[in-house]
MIMIMI-775843 format. One line per 5 residues: number of its first residue (from 1); for each residue x, y, z of C-alpha. Coordinates in nm, 3 decimals. Layout:
<sites>
NUM> X Y Z; ... $
</sites>
This chain:
<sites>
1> 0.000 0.000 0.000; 0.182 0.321 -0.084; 0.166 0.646 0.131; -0.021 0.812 -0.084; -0.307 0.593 -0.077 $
6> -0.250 0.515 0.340; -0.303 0.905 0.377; -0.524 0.992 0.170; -0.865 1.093 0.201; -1.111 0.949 0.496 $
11> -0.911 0.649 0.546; -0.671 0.839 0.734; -0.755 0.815 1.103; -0.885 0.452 1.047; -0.500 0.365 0.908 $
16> -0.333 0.578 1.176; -0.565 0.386 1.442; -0.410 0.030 1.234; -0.046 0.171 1.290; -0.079 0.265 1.662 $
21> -0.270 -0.101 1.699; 0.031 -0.220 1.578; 0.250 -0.019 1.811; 0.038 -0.122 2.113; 0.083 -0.491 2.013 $
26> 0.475 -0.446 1.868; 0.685 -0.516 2.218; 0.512 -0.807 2.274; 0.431 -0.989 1.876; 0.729 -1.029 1.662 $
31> 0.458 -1.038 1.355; 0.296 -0.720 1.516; 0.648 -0.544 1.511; 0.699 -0.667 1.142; 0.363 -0.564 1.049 $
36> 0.439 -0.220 1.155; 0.739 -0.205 1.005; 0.637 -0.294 0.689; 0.297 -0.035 0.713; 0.574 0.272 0.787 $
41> 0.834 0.156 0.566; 0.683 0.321 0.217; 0.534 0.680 0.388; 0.823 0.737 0.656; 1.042 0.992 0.446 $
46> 0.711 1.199 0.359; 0.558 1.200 0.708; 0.721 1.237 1.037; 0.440 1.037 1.208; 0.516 0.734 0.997 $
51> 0.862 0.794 1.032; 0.863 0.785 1.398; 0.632 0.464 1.423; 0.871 0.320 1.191; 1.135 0.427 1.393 $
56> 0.994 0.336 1.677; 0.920 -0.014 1.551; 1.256 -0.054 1.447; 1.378 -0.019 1.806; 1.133 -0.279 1.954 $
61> 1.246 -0.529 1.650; 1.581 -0.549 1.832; 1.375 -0.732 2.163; 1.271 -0.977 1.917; 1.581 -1.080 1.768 $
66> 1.884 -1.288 1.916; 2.231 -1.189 1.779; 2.359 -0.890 1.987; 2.462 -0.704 1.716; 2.204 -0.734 1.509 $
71> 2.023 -0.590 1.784; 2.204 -0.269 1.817; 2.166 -0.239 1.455; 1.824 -0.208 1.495; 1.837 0.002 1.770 $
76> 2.090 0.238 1.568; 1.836 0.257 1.290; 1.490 0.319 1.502; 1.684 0.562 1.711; 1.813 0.752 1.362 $
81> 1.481 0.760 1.216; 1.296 0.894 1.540; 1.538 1.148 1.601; 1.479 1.266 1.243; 1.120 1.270 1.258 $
86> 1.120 1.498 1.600; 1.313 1.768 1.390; 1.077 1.738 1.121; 0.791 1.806 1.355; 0.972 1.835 1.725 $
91> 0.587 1.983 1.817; 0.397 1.639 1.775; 0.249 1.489 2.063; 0.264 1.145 1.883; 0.627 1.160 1.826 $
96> 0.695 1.253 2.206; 0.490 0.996 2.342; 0.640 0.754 2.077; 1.011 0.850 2.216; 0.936 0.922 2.592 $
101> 0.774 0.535 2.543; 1.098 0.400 2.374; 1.342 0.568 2.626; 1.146 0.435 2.958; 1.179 0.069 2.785 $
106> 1.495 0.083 2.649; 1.818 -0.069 2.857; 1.985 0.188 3.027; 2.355 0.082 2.883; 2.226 0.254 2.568 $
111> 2.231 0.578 2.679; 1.883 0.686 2.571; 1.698 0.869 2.768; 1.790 1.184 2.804; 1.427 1.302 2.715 $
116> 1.265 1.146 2.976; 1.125 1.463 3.181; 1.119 1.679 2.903; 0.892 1.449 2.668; 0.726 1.367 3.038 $
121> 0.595 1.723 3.052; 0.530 1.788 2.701; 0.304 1.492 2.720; 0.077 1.643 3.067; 0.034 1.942 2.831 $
126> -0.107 1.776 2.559; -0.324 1.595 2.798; -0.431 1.959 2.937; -0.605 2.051 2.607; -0.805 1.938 2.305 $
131> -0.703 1.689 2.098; -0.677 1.322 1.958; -0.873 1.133 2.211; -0.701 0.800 2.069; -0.370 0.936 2.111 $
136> -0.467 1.095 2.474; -0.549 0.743 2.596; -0.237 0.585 2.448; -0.003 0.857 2.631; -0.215 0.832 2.967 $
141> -0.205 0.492 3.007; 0.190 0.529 2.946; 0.243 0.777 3.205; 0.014 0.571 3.440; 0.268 0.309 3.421 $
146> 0.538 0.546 3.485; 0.606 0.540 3.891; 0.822 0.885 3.848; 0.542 1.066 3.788; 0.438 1.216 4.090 $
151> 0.120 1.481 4.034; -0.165 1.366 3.949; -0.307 1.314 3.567; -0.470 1.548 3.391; -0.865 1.407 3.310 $
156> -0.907 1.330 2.946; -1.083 1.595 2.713; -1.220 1.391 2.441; -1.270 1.555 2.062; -1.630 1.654 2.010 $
161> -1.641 1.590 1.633; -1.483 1.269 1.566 $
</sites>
C-alpha cells in the first residue's frame, strides 16, 4: 500500500488507528512489530508520524531478535529515524509519546533517555487541552505506568467531532 493511498482521504484516522494497533501490540508480537514495520516503511520519508512509528518499531524489532549485534543495529536505525522525525515536527504529541515510550523501555547501557522529563511534561500538556482522544489514551495509560510521575493526571478531554 503506498503512502499516498495510506493518507489519503477518509481512510486516514482509520490507518493511523491500524499503525498505533500495531505499536500497542509491537513489544510483545514479533509479527505485530513486522507488520508495523512494513505499514511505515513506504510513507516514513514523507511524514514524520510514519517515520517515527517506523522508527519506533525498528527499536522494539531489536527485543525480538537474538544476535547482539544485530540488535544494536536495529536500535541504531529506530533511534536515527525517530530522532529525524522529531526535527521534522519536534511539536507532535505522537512523536513525544512515541520516544518518551521508547526511552522508559529501552536498557539503560544505551544511553537513551535523556528526554525522559522533558517528553514527560510535554506529554501532561497535551493531555491539558483538546485533541486526539485515541492518542490521549495511548499517552495516559503510558504515564500511568510510569512510577516517576508524581502529580496527578490530567482528566481526558475527548474531541467533540470525531
Amino acid at each position: 500500500m503506498g503512502c499516498l493511498m495510506l493518507w489519503a482521504g477518509s481512510g486516514h484516522s482509520q490507518d493511523l488507528h491500524a499503525v498505533r494497533s500495531l505499536y500497542l501490540e509491537a513489544g510483545s508480537s514479533e509479527r505485530a512489530c513486522q507488520d508495523l514495520l512494513s505499514k511505515t516503511r513506504s510513507c516514513a520519508e514523507a511524514d514524520a508520524i510514519m517515520m517515527g512509528y517506523g522508527g519506533a518499531a525498528a527499536m522494539i524489532m531489536a527485543k525480538h531478535v537474538i544476535n547482539p549485534l544485530t540488535k544494536l543495529d536495529w536500535f541504531r536505525q529506530g533511534k536515527e529515524l525517530l530522532d529525524k522525525a522529531l526535527l521534522m515536527d519536534g511539536r507532535s504529541a505522537e512523536l513525544h509519546y512515541l520516544r518518551y515510550c521508547i526511552q522508559r523501555n529501552c536498557p539503560r547501557f544505551l544511553g537513551y533517555s535523556g528526554n525522559v522529563p522533558a517528553d514527560r511534561e510535554f506529554l501532561f500538556h497535551f493531555l491539558e487541552g483538546n485533541g486526539d482522544s485515541e492518542l490521549k489514551m495511548m499517552i495516559h495509560a503510558a504515564l500511568t505506568k510510569d512510577p516517576s510521575v508524581r502529580k496527578p493526571l490530567p482528566s481526558i478531554k475527548t474531541d467533540k467531532a470525531r
